[in-house]
N, C-alpha and C positions, 0 to 999 in steps of 0.2 A: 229279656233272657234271665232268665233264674240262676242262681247261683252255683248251684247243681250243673245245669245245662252249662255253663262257662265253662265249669274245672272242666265237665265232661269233653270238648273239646278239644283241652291240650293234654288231658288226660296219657292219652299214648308216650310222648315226647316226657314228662313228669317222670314217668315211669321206665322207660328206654334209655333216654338220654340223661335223666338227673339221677336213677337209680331210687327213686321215692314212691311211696306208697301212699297213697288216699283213702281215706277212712271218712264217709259221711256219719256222723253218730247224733241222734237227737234224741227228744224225752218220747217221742211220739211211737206208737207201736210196728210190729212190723208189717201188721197188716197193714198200715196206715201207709207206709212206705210202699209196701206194692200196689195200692190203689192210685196213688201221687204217683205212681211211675208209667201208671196203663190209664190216668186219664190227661196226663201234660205230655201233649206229642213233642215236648222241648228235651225232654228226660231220657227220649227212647235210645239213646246213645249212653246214656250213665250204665257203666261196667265198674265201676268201683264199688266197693260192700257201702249199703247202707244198715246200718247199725243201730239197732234201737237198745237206748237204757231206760226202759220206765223205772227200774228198779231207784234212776239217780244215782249208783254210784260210781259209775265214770264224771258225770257231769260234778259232783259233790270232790272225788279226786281233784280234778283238775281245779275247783273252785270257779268254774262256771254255773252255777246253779241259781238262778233267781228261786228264792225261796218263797215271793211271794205268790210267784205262780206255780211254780212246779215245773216251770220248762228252764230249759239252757237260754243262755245270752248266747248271741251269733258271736262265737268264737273260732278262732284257728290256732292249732297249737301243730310248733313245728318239734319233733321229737328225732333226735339221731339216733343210729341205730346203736349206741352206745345206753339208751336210753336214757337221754339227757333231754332236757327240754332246752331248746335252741332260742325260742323266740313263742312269744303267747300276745295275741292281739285277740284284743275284746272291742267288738262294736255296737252302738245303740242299735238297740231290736229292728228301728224304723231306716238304718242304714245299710245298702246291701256291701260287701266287702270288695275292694277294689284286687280282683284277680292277676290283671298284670303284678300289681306288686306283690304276690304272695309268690309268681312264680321267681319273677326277680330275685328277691329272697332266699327261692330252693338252689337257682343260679349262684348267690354270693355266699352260701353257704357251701356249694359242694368246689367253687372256685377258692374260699378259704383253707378249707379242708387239705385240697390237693397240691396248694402251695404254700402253704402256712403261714402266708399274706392276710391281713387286714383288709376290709373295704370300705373305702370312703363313703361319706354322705354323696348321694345322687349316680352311684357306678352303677354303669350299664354292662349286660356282658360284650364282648368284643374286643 
């Protein structure tokens, strides 16, 4: 399952229940994105924008930008809507991102928020 296709699944819930929004953004064009999306029947459920920056400079903001090639590092950046950047994980190009924990995350983040509690190493919600 492609990484895409994972969010895309709890996608609804992210957005209902955590009040967050999904932004796929890569170096790669948008054509490029609607082909990747009409030829991986894993995709056909991705309803979140994907975002293309050839220009680089979203990827050069955020300082995800491999310079050597011209593409992004598989990054995730959590951003409140304060626009604060919450939490920024960069992962090697060859590792794909571990999705439960990114939701986990939108979880101890909108459970900090609403009680203005800390969370420990390893909290689960419940």
């Amino acid at each position: 399952m492609t990484e895409l296709a994972a969010v895309a699944a709890i996608y609804p819930y992210i957005k209902g229940n955590l009040g967050a929004e999904v932004l796929a953004i890569s170096t790669d064009s948008v054509h490029s994105h609607q082909v990747f999306k009409q030829i991986t029947p894993a995709l056909k459920d991705v309803s979140f924008p994907l975002i293309s920056d050839r220009t680089h400079e979203i990827s050069q903001s955020y300082r995800v930008l491999d310079q050597s090639t011209g593409t992004s590092f598989r990054a995730s950046i959590f951003i409140s809507p304060e626009q604060i950047i919450e939490s920024k994980m960069v992962y090697p190009k060859a590792i794909g991102r571990n999705i439960p924990e990114h939701l986990r995350l939108l979880q101890a983040l909108k459970y900090s928020k609403e009680t203005g509690q800390g969370v420990p190493a390893n909290w689960m919600p419940g």
